[in-house]
Structures are given as structure tokens and as C-alpha cells.
C-alpha positions as CSV (number, residue, x, y, z in Angstrom):
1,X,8.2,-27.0,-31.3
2,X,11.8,-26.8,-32.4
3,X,14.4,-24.9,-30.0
4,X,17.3,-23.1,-32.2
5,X,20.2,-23.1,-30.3
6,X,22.4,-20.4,-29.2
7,X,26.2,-20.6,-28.9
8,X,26.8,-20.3,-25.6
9,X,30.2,-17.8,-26.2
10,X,27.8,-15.8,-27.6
11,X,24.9,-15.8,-25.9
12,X,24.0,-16.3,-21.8
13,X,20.4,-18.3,-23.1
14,X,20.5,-21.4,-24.1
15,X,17.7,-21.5,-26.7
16,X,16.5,-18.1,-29.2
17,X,13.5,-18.6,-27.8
18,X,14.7,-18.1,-24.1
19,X,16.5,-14.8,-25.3
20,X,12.9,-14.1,-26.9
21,X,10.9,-14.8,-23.6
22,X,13.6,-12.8,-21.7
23,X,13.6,-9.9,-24.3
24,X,10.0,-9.6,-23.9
25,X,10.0,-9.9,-20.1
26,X,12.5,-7.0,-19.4
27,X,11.0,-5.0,-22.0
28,X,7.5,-5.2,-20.0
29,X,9.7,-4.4,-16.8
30,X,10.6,-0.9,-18.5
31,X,7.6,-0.2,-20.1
32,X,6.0,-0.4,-16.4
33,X,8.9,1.4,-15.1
34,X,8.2,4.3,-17.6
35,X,4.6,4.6,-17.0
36,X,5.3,4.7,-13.1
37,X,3.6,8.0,-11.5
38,X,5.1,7.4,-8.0
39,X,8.0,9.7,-7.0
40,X,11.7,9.1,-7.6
41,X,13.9,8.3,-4.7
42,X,17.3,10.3,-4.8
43,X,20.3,8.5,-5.6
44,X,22.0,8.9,-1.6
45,X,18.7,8.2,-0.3
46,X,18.3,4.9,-2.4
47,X,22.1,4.3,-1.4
48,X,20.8,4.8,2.6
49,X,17.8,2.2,2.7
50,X,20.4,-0.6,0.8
51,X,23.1,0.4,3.5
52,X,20.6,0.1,5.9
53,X,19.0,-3.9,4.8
54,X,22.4,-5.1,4.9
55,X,23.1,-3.6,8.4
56,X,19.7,-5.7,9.5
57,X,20.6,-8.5,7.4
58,X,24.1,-9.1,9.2
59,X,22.7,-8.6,12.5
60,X,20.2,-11.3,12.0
61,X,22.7,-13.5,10.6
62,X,25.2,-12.9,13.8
């Protein structure tokens, strides 16, 4: 299998393929995101429960 390499100014992936595999990846990710039926969580609460694991992730680590 040949690898075509990607300049690395221009591009974070190394190979075209990687970029491929990666493309392909995150679109999956969206597509599931998209076809999620769970409710939304509301921006400040969102913002609450991240405030809230780095509160108990600095107590553990003092």
C-alpha cells in the first residue's frame, strides 16, 4: 500500500490516508450525534457539570 504524504504546514496528518481515516471517523461521530433522540442539555447546565468534575478532580489530586 503506498502512503502519499502530506506537508506537514499544511496538514496536522501525516499521510492522506490518515486525513481519510480521520475524515471518515468524525463524520460517523456527527452522523450519530444527528440521529441522537436523547434530550439536549442547556448550555449553563453543561457549563455546571464541567465546573463541577474539575472541582472533584482537584480535590482528589490535593
Amino acid at each position: 500500500m503506498t502512503h502519499t504524504p502530506l506537508d506537514p504546514i499544511i496538514s496536522e496528518f501525516a499521510t492522506q490516508e490518515e486525513a481519510d481515516a480521520y475524515d471518515a471517523w468524525f463524520r460517523a461521530k456527527v452522523e450519530a450525534s444527528l440521529k441522537d433522540t436523547r434530550p439536549t442539555v442547556p448550555h449553563d447546565e453543561a457549563m455546571a457539570r464541567v465546573r463541577e468534575a474539575i472541582k472533584a478532580a482537584a480535590k482528589k489530586r490535593a
